[in-house]
N, C-alpha and C positions, 0 to 999 in steps of 0.2 A: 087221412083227411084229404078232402078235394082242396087243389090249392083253387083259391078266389082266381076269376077267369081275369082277364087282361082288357085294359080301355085303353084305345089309342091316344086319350088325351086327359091325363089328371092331373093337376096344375100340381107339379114339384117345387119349381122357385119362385118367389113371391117378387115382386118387383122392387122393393131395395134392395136383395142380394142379387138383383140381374142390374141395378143401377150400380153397384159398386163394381160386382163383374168387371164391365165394357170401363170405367172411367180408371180402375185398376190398370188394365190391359192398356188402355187408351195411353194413361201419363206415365205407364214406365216404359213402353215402346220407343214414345219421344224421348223418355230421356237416356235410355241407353242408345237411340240411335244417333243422336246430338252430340253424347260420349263418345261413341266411339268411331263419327262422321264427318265433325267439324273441330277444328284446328283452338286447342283453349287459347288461342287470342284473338279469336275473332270474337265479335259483341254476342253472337247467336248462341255462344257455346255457354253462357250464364244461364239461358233456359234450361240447359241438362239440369243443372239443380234447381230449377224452378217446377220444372214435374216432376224429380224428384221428389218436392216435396209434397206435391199434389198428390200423388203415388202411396205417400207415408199420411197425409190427412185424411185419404180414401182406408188406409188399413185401418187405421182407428175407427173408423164408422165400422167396420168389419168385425173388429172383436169385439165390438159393442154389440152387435148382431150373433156375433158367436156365442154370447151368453146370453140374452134376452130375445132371441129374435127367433122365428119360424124353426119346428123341429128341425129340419133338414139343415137347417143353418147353425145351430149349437155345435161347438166344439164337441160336447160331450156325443154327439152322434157319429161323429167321426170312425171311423173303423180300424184305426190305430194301434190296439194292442202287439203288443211283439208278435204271439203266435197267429193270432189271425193275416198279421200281414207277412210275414213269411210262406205259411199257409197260401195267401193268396198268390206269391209271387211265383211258387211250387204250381201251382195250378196255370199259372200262366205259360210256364215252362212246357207243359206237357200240352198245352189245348184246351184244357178241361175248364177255364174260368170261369167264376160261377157271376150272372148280371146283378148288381147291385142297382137299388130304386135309387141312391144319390152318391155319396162319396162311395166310392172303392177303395180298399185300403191304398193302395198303388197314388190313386190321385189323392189321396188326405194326406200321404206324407209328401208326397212333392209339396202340396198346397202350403202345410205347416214349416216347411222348410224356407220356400218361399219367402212366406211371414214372418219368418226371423231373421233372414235375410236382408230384407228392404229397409228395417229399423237399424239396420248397422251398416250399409249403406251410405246411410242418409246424415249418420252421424260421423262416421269416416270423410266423408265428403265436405262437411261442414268446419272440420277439422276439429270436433269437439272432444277426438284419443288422442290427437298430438300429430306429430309429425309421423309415428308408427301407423296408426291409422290415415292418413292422407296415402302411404305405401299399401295396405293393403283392401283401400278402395277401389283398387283395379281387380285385383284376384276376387275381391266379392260383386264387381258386377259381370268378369267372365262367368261366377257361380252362380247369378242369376238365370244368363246366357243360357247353360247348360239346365239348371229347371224349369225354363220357358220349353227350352228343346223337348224336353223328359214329358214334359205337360201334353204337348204337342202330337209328340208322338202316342201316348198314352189316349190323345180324340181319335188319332188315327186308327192305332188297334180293336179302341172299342168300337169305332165304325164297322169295322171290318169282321170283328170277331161277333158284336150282336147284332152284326147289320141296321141299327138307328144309328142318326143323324144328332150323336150326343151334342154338337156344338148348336146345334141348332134349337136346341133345348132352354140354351141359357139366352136364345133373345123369347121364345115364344112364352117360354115357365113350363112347357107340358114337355109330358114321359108315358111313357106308354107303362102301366100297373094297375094293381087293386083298386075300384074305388073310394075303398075306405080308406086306401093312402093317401088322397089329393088332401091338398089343404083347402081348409073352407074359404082363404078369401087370400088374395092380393097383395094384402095390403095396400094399398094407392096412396091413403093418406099419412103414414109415417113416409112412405116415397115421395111424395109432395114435399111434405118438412124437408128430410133429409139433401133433397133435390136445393129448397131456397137456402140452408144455411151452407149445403158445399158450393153453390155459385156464391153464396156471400161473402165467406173463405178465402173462395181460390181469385176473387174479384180482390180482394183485400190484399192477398199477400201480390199479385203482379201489380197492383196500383201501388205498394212500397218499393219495387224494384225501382233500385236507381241505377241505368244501365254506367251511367260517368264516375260513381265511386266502386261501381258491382260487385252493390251490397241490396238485398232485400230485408225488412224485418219481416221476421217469423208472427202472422194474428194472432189473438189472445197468450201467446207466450209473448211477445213482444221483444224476440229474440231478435240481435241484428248481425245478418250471416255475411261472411262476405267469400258471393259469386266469382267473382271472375278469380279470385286461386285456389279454387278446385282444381286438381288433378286426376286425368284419370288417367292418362298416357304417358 
């Protein structure tokens, strides 16, 4: 069978999973670079866990997406299985990798890693394991470190190796495939939603930071964390 010819532009991600994307990217940047930047007694360094947790309120929207939201976006799409991703990483090895229309196995497991990653994190940090987890909130965010890097490297390769501009994908939504793969719409309006309730959120939880006790309460958990003895270093 003739495989279906190629469109330079079929909408892949729909735009809440390109709005979680960049705000993803966006507040764990800040706050791994806050951790591992600025000095924990200075005032600034209570934001590390302030996008922190921004970072953990954007996963949630995430695997709310992972189960209900745009094929491409469902966990269950994922290319994950054991052999397939061995498989792939064997292929990688030799040259041979074969172009995947979304996840690759290679980026679904860093991804997934990631994911489990930032919810422990975030609980380490908040000192909700104890004084054992306040210890190993440093080794989980150099292991972020290292799947940022992996992530990284993994746009590099597929630049190189399928010649597209994979990062360039996740602001425009488009991929070069079969027509019949595009998705039929955008979505705008759950990104709309999604857009007002995370500024309402992340408006919410920095209008409870109290820089003078530093402590913020956690919205609709109504948790109250206290910033400023966080360690990471």
């Amino acid at each position: 069978m003739t495989p279906a010819p190629l469109v330079n532009k079929i909408r892949i991600w729909d735009l809440p999973i390109r709005l979680f994307h960049w705000t993803f990217a966006g507040s764990l940047t800040a706050a791994l670079a806050i951790g591992f930047l600025v000095d924990d007694e200075r005032p600034l360094f209570q934001f590390h866990a302030l996008f922190g947790l921004v970072a953990a309120f954007s996963l949630v929207v995430r695997l709310v997406l992972g189960l209900v939201g745009s094929k491409y976006n469902r966990f269950a799409a994922f290319p994950v299985r054991p052999g397939e991703v061995v498989g792939y990483f064997c292929e990688v090895l030799t040259g041979k990798a074969r172009r995947y229309l979304a996840h690759n196995p290679g980026g679904a497991v860093v991804t997934l890693l990631m994911f489990a990653v930032v919810p422990l994190s975030v609980a380490t940090g908040a000192g909700w394991l104890g004084e054992a987890g306040e210890e190993l909130h440093e080794g989980l965010a150099i292991a972020l470190l290292v799947l940022i890097g992996a992530h990284l490297a993994g746009l590099v390769w597929h630049t190189l190796r399928h010649r597209e501009p994979i990062a360039l994908s996740m602001m425009t939504g488009n991929k070069a495939g079969p027509e019949a793969a595009s998705l039929r719409s955008a979505q705008p309006l759950w990104a709309a939603a999604i857009l007002v309730a995370g500024a309402a959120w992340v408006w919410a939880l920095f209008a409870s930071h109290d820089p003078t006790s530093g402590t913020v309460k956690v919205p609709l958990l109504g948790v109250v964390i206290q910033v400023a003895e966080v360690r990471l270093r």
